[in-house]
N, C-alpha and C positions, 0 to 999 in steps of 0.2 A: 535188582537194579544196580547200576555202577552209582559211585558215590558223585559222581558228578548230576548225574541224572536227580537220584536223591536229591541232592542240593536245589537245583532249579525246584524241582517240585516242591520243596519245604516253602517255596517264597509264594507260590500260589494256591489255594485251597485244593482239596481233594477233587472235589467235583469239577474242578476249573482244568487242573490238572487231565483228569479220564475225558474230560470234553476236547480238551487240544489232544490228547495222544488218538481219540475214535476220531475227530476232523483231519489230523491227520493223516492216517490210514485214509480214510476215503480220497483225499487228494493225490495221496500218491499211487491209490490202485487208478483214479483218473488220468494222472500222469502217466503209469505203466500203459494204461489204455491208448492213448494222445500216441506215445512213442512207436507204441506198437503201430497204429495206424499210418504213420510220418514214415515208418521203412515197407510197409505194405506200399505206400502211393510212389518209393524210391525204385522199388521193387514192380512198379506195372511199368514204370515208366524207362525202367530197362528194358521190359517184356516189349512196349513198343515199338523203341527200339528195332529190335527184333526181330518184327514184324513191317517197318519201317518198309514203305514204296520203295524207298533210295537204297536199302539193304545195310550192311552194316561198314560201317568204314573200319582205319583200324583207330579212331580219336575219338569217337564217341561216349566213349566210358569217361576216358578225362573232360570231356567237354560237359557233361551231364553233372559229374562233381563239382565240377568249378561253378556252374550253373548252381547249386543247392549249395554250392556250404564257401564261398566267397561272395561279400559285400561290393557291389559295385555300383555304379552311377546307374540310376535306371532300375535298381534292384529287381523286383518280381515281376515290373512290367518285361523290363527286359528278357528275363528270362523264356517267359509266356510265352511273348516273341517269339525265342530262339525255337523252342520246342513246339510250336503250331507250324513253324518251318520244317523244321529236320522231323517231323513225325507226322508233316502234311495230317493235322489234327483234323477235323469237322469243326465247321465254326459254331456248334451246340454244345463243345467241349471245351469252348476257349473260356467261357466265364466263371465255370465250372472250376476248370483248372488253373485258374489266378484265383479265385477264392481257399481254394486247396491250398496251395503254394504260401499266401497270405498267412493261411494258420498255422502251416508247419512251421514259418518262418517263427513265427509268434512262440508255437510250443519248443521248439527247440531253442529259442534266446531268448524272446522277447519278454517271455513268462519270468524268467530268470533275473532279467533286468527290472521287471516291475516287482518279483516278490521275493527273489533270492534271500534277500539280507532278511526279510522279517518273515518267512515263513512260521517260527517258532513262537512268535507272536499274534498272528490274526487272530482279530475275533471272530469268536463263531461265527455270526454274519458275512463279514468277508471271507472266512473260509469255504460258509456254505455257496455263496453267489461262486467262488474260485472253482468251487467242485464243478459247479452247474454249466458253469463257462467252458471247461477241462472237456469237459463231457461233450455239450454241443460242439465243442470245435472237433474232438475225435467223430462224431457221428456226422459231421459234414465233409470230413476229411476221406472217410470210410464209402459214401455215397458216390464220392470223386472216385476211389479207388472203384469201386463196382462198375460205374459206369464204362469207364479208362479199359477194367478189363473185358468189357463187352467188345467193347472194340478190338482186344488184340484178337480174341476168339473170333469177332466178326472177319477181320481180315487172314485169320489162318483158313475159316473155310472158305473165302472168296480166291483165295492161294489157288494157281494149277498145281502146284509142288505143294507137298508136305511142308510147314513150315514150323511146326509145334519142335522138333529138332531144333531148329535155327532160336525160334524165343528161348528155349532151355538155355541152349549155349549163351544168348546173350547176356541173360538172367546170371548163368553161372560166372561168366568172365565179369560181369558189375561186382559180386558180391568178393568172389573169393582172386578172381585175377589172372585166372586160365582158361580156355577154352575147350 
């Protein structure tokens, strides 16, 4: 252990100590979880894209970012909005996908701003309810995602044209910025 480390631990018992570093760990392999899930639902939602009625413009990548990672008036309703538009969604996927959008919003800042500063502090209780929380929001997030990709799959086979080509490329130009 670095002497910093050591130090904090001297102020709290042994057992106190092993209980924050295992509550720990499970929160952040939730959080890894959470993360993971927030770029899989980033990552359908280019795929639909993709697969989009309208086909692919050439602004929709910047428009999808600005959509996910800038604060505006309107926030997620807005967004919802945009994307049941430009992805002519089904309206069995509009609720679905504002709850999605809602947590990622959450996992990605909003966790941050409610626990940032005292993570190194919770007690085990709110640690445990924080894991629990972590967790549901990845497995409702994840259920968005499965569903979201039924649909781009549904619409590649309703395709006359090959289009699992076109979603790659969309997918690849979202992530990396080429075609």
């Amino acid at each position: 252990m670095s002497q910093g480390t050591t130090g904090s631990l001297s102020a709290i018992s042994k057992s106190q100590g092993a209980e924050l570093i295992h509550q720990d760990g499970a929160l952040m392999q939730a959080l890894g979880q959470a993360f993971f899930e927030v770029q899989a639902l980033e990552h359908v939602l280019a795929c639909l894209y993709g697969a989009s009625p309208h086909g692919l413009g050439d602004t929709w990548s910047r428009e999808l970012r600005r959509m996910l990672y800038t604060v505006e008036s309107g926030g997620v309703e807005k967004t919802v909005e945009e994307l049941i538009f430009d992805l002519e969604l089904p309206q069995d996927h509009w609720l679905q996908l504002q709850q999605a959008l809602y947590l990622r919003e959450w996992v990605v800042s909003g966790f941050f701003g409610e626990f940032g500063s005292r993570l190194q502090v919770l007690e085990a209780e709110v640690g445990e309810k924080l894991v629990e929380r972590m967790r549901a929001a990845s497995e409702e997030i994840s259920k968005a995602v499965m569903d979201l990709q039924e649909l781009v799959f549904q619409r590649e086979m309703d395709c006359d044209e090959p289009m699992s080509e076109q979603v790659q490329r969309a997918a690849r130009f979202y992530w990396v910025g080429v075609e």
